[in-house]
TIKE-722725 format. One line per field, with one value per atom (N, C-alpha, C, O, CB): x, y, z; atom name. Coordinates in nm, 2 decimals. Each point is the difference from the previous one (the first is absolute). Glycine has a CB too. Example, Ala and Ser with C-alpha at 12.3 -4.5 7.8 and 13.67 -1.06 7.14 Angstrom:
c1 c(1.32; -0.09; 0.09; 0.10; -0.29; 0.15; 0.09; -0.08; 0.05; 0.07)
c2 c(-0.57; 0.12; 0.12; 0.00; -0.12; 0.23; 0.11; 0.11; 0.11; -0.17)
c3 c(0.78; 0.00; 0.00; 0.07; 0.05; -0.19; 0.00; 0.08; 0.01; -0.23)
atom c(N; CA; C; O; CB; N; CA; C; O; CB)
! end
This chain:
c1 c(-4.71; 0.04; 0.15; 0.07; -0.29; 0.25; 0.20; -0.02; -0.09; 0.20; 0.05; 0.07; 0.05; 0.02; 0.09; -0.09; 0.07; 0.13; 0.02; -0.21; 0.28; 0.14; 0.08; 0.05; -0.03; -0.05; 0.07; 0.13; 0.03; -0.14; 0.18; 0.16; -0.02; 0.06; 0.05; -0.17; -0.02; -0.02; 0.06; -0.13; -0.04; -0.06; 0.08; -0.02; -0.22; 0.33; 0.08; 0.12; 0.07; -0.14; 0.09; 0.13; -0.08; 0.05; 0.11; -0.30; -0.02; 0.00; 0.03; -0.20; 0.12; 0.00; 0.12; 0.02; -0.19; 0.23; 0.19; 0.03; 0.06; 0.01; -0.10; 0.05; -0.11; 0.06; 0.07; -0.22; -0.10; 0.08; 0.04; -0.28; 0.25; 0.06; 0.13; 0.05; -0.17; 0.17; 0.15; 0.01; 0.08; 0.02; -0.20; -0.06; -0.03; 0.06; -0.18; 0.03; -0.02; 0.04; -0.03; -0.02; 0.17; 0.09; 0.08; 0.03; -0.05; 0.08; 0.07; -0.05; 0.08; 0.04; -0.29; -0.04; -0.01; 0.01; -0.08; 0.05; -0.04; 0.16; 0.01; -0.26; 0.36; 0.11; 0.02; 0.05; 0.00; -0.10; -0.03; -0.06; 0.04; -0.08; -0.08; -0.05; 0.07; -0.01; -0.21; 0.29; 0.05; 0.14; -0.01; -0.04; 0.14; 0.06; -0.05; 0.02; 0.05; -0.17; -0.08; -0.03; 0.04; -0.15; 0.05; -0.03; 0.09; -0.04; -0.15; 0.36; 0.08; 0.02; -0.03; 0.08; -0.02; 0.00; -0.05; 0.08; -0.08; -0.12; -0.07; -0.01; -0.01; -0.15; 0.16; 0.03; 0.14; -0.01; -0.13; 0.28; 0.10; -0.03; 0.07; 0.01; -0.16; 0.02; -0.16; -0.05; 0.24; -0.24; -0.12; 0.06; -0.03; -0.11; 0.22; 0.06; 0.00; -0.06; 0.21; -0.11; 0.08; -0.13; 0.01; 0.26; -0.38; -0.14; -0.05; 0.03; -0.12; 0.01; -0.09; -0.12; -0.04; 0.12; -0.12; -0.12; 0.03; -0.09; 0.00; 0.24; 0.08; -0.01; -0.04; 0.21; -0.14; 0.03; -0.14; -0.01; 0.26; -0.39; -0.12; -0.07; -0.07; 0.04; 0.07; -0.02; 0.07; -0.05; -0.04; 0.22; 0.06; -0.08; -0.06; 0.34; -0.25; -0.14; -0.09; -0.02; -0.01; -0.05; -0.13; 0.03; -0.11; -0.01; 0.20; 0.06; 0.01; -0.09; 0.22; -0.05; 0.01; -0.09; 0.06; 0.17; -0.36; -0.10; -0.03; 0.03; -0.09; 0.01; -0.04; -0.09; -0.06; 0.14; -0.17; -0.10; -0.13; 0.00; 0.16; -0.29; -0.11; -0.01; 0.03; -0.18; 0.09; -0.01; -0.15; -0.06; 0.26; -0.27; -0.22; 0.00; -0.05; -0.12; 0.19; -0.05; 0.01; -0.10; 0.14; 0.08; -0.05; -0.09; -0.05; 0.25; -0.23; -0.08; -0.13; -0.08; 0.23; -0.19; -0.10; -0.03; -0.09; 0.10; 0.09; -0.01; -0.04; -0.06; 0.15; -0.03; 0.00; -0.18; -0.08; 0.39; -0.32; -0.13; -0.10; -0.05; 0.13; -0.10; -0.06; -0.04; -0.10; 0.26; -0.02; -0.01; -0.05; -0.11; 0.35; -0.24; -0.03; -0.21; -0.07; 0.38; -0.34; -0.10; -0.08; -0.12; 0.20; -0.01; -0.05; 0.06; 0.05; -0.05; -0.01; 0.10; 0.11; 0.02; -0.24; 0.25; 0.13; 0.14; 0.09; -0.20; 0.14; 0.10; 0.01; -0.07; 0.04; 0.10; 0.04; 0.04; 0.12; -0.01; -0.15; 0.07; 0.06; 0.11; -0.26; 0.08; 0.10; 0.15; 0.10; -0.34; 0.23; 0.15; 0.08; 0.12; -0.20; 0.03; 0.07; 0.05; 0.09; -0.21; 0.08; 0.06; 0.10; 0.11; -0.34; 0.15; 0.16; 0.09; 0.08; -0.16; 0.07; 0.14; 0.09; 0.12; -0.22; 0.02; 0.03; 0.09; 0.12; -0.35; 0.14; 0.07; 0.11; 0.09; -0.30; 0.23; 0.12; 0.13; 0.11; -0.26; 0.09; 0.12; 0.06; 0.12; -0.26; 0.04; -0.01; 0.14; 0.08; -0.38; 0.27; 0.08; 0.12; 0.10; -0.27; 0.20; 0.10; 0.12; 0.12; -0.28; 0.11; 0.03; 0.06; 0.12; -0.31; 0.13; 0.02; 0.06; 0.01; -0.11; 0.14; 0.09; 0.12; 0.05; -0.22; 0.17; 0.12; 0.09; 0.11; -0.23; 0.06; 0.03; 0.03; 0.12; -0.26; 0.06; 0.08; 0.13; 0.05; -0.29; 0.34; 0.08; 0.10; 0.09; -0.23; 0.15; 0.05; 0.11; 0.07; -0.32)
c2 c(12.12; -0.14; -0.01; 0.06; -0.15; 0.01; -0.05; -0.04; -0.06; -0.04; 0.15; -0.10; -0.14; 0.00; 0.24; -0.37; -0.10; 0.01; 0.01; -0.16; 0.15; -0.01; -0.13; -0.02; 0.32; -0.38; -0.14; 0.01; -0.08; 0.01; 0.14; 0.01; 0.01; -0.08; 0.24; -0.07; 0.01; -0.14; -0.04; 0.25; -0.24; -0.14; -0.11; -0.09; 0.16; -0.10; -0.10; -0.01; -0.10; 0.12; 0.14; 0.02; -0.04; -0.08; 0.29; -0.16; -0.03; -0.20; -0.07; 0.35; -0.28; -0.18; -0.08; -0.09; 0.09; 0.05; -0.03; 0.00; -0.09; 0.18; 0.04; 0.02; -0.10; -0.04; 0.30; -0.29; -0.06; -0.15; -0.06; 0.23; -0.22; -0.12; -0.02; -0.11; 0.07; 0.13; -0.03; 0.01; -0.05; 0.13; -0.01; -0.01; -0.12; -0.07; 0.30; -0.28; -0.15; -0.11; -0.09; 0.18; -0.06; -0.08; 0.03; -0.11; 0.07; 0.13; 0.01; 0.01; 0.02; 0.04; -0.07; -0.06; -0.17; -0.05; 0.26; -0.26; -0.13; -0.07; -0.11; 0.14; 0.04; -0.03; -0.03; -0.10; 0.23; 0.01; 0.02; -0.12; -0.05; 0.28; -0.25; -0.10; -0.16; -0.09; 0.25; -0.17; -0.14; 0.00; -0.06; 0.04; 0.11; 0.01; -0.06; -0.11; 0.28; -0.08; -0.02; -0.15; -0.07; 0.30; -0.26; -0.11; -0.09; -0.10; 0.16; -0.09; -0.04; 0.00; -0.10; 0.14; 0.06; 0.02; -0.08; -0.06; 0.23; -0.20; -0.02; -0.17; -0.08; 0.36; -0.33; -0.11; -0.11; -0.12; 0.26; -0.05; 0.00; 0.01; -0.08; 0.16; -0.01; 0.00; -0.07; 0.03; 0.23; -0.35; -0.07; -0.10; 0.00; 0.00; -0.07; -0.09; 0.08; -0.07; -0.06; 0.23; 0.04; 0.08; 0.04; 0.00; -0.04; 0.07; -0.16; -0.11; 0.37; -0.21; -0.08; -0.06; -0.11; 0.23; -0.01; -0.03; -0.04; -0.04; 0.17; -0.14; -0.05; -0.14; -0.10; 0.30; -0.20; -0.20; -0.05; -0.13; 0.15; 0.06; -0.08; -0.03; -0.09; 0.19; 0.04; -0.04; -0.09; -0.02; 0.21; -0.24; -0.06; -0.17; -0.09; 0.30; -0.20; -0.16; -0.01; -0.11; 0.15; 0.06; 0.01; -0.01; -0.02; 0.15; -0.12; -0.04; -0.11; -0.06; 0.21; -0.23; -0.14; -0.11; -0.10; 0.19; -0.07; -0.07; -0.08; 0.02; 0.12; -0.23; -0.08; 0.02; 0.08; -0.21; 0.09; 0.04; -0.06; -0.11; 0.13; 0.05; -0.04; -0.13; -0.02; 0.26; -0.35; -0.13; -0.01; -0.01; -0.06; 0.09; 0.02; -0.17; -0.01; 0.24; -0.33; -0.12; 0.01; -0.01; -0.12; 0.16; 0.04; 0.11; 0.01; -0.08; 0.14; 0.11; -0.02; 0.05; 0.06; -0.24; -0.07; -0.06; 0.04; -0.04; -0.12; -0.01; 0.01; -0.07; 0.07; 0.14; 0.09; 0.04; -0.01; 0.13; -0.07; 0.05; -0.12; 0.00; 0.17; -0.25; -0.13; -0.05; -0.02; -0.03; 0.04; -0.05; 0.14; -0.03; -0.16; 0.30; 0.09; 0.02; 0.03; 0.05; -0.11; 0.02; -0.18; -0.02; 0.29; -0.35; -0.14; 0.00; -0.09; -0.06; 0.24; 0.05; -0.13; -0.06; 0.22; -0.16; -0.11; 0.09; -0.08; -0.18; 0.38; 0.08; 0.10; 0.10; -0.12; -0.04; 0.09; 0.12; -0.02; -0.17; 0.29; 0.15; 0.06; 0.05; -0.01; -0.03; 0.07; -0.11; 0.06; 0.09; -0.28; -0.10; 0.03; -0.01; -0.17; 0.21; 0.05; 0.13; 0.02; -0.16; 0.24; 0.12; 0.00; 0.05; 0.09; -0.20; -0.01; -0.06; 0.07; -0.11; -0.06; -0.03; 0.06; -0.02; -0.20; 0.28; 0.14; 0.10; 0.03; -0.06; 0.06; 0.13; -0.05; 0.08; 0.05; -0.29; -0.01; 0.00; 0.02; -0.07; -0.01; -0.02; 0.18; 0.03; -0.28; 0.33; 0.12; 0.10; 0.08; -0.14; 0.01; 0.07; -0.05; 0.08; -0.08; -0.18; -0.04; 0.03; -0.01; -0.14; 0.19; 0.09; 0.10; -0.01; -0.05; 0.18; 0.06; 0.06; 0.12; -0.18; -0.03; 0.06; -0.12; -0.04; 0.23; -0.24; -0.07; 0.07; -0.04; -0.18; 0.34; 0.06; 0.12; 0.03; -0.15; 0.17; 0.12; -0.04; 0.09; -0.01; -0.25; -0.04; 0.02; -0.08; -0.07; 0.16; 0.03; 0.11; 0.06; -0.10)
c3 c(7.16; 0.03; -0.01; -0.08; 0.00; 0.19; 0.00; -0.13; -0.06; 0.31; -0.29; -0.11; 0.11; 0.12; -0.31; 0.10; 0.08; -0.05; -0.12; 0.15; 0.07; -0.07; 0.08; 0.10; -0.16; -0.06; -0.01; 0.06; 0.09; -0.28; 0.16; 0.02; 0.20; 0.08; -0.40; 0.36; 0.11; 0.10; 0.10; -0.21; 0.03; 0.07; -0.05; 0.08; -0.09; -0.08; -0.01; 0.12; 0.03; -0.29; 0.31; 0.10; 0.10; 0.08; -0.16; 0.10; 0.14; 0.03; 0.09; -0.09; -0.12; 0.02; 0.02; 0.08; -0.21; 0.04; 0.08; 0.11; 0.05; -0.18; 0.21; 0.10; 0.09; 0.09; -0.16; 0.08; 0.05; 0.01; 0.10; -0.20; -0.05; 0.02; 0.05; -0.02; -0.13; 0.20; 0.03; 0.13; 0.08; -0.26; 0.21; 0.21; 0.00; 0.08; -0.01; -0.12; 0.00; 0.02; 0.07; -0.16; -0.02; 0.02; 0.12; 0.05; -0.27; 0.28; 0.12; 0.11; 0.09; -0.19; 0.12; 0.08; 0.03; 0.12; -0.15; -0.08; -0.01; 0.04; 0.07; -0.28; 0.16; 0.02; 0.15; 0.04; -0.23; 0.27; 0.16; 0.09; 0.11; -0.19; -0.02; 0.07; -0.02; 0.09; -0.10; -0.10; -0.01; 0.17; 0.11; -0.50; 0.34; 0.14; 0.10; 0.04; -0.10; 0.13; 0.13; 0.01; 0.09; -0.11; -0.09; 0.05; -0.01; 0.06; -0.09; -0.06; 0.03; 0.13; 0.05; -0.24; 0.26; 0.13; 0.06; 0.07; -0.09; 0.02; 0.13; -0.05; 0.09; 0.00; -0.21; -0.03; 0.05; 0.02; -0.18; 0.17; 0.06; 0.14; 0.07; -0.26; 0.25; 0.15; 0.08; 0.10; -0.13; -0.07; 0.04; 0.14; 0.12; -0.42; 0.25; 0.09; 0.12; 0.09; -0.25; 0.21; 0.11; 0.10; 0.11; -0.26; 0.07; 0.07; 0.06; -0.04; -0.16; 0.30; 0.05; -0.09; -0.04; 0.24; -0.20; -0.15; -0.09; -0.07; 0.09; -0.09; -0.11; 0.05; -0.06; -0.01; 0.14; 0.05; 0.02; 0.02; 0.16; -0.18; 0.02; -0.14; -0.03; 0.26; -0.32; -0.12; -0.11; -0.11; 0.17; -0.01; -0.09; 0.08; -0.06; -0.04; 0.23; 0.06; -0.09; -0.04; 0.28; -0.30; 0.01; -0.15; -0.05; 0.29; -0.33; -0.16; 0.03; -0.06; -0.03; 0.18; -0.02; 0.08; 0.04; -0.09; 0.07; 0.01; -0.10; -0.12; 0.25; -0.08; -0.15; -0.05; 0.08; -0.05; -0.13; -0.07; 0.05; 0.06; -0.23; 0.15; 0.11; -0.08; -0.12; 0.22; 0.01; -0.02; -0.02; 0.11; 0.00; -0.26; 0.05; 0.04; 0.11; -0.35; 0.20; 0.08; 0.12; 0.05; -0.20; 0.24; 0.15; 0.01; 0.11; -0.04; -0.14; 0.03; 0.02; 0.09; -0.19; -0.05; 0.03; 0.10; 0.07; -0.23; 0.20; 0.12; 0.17; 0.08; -0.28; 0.20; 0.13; 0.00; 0.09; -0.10; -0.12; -0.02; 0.05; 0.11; -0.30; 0.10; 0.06; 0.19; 0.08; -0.34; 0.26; 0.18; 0.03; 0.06; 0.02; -0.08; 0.05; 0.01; 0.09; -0.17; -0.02; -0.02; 0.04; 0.01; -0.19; 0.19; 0.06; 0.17; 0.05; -0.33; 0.31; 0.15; 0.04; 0.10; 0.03; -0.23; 0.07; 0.00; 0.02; -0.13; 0.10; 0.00; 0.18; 0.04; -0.37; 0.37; 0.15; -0.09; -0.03; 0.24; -0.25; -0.02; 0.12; -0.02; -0.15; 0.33; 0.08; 0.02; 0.04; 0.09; -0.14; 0.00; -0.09; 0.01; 0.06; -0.18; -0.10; -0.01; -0.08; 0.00; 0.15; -0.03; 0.14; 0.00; -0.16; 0.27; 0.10; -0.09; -0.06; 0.31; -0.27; -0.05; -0.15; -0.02; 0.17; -0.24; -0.07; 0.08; -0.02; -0.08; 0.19; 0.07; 0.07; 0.01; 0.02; 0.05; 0.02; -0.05; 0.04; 0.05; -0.23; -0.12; -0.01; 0.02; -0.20; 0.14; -0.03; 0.11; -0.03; -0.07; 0.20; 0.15; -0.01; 0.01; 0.15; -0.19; 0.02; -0.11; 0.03; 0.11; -0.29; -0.12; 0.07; 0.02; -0.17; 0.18; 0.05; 0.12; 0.00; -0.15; 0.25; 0.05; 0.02; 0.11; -0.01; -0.23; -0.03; -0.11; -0.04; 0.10; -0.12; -0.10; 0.13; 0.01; -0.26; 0.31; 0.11; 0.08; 0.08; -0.04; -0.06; 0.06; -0.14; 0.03; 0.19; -0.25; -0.14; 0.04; -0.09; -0.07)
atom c(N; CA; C; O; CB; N; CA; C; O; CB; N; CA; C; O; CB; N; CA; C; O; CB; N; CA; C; O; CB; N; CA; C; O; CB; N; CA; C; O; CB; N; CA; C; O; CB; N; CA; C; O; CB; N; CA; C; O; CB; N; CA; C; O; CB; N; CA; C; O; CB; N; CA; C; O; CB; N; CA; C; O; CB; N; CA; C; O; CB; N; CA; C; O; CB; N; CA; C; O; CB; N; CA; C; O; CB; N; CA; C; O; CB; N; CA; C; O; CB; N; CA; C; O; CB; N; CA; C; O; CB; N; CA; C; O; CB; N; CA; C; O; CB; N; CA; C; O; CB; N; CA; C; O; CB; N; CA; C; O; CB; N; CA; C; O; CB; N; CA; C; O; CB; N; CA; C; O; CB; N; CA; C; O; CB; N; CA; C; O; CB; N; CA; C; O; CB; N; CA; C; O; CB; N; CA; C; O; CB; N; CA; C; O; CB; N; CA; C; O; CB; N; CA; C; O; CB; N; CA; C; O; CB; N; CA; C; O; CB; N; CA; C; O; CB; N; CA; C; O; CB; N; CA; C; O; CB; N; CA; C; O; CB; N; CA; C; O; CB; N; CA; C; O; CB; N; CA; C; O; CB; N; CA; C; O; CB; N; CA; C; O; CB; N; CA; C; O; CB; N; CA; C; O; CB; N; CA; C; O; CB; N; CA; C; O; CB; N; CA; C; O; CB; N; CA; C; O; CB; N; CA; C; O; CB; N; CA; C; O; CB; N; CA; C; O; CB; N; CA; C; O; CB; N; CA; C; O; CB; N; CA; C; O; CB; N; CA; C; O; CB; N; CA; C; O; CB; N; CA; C; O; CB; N; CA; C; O; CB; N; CA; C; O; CB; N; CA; C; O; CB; N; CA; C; O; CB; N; CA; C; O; CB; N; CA; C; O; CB; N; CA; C; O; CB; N; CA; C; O; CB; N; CA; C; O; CB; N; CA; C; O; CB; N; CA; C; O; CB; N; CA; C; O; CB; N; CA; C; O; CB; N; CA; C; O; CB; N; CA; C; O; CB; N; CA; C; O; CB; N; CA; C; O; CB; N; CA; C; O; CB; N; CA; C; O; CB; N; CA; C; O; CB; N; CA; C; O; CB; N; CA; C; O; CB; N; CA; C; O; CB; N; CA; C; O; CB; N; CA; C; O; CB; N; CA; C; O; CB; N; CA; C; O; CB; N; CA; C; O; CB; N; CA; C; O; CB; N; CA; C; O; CB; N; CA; C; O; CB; N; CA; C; O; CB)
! end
C-alpha cells in the first residue's frame, strides 16, 4: 500500500487553488467585458428592454383569464395589435 504524503497533497492543493483563482479572475474580466459592451449588441439593447419591464400585474392576469374563459376576450384583436406595437418598437429602434 502507498504511503500518503501530505506535503505532496498540500502543494497540489495550492496549486489547484491558485488556478482557481486565475480562472475565476478570467471569468470576472469577460464578463466585465461583455457587461461594458451590452449596450452596443443588439441583444444587449433587448435585454436591457426586457430589464426594464415592469412587474407582472396578476389582477390583470386574473382578469384576461376570466374574459377569456367567459369568451368576452378577442385574443386574435389582441395579438394584432401586440404585434403591431411589437413592429412599430422595432423598426423604430432599426432607425436609430
Amino acid at each position: 500500500m502507498r504511503d500518503f504524503d501530505l506535503a505532496s497533497f498540500w502543494e497540489h492543493e495550492q496549486q489547484s487553488d491558485c488556478l482557481s483563482k486565475d480562472l475565476a479572475a478570467e471569468n470576472d474580466l469577460i464578463m466585465e467585458q461583455i457587461l461594458e459592451n451590452l449596450n452596443a449588441t443588439p441583444l444587449g439593447q433587448v435585454l436591457k428592454n426586457i430589464a426594464s419591464l415592469p412587474e407582472i400585474r396578476q389582477q390583470k392576469i386574473l382578469d384576461v383569464r376570466r374574459q377569456l374563459t367567459e369568451g368576452k376576450y378577442d385574443l386574435n384583436e389582441r395579438l394584432e395589435i401586440a404585434l403591431d406595437r411589437v413592429l412599430e418598437d422595432l423598426t423604430a429602434q432599426a432607425d436609430y
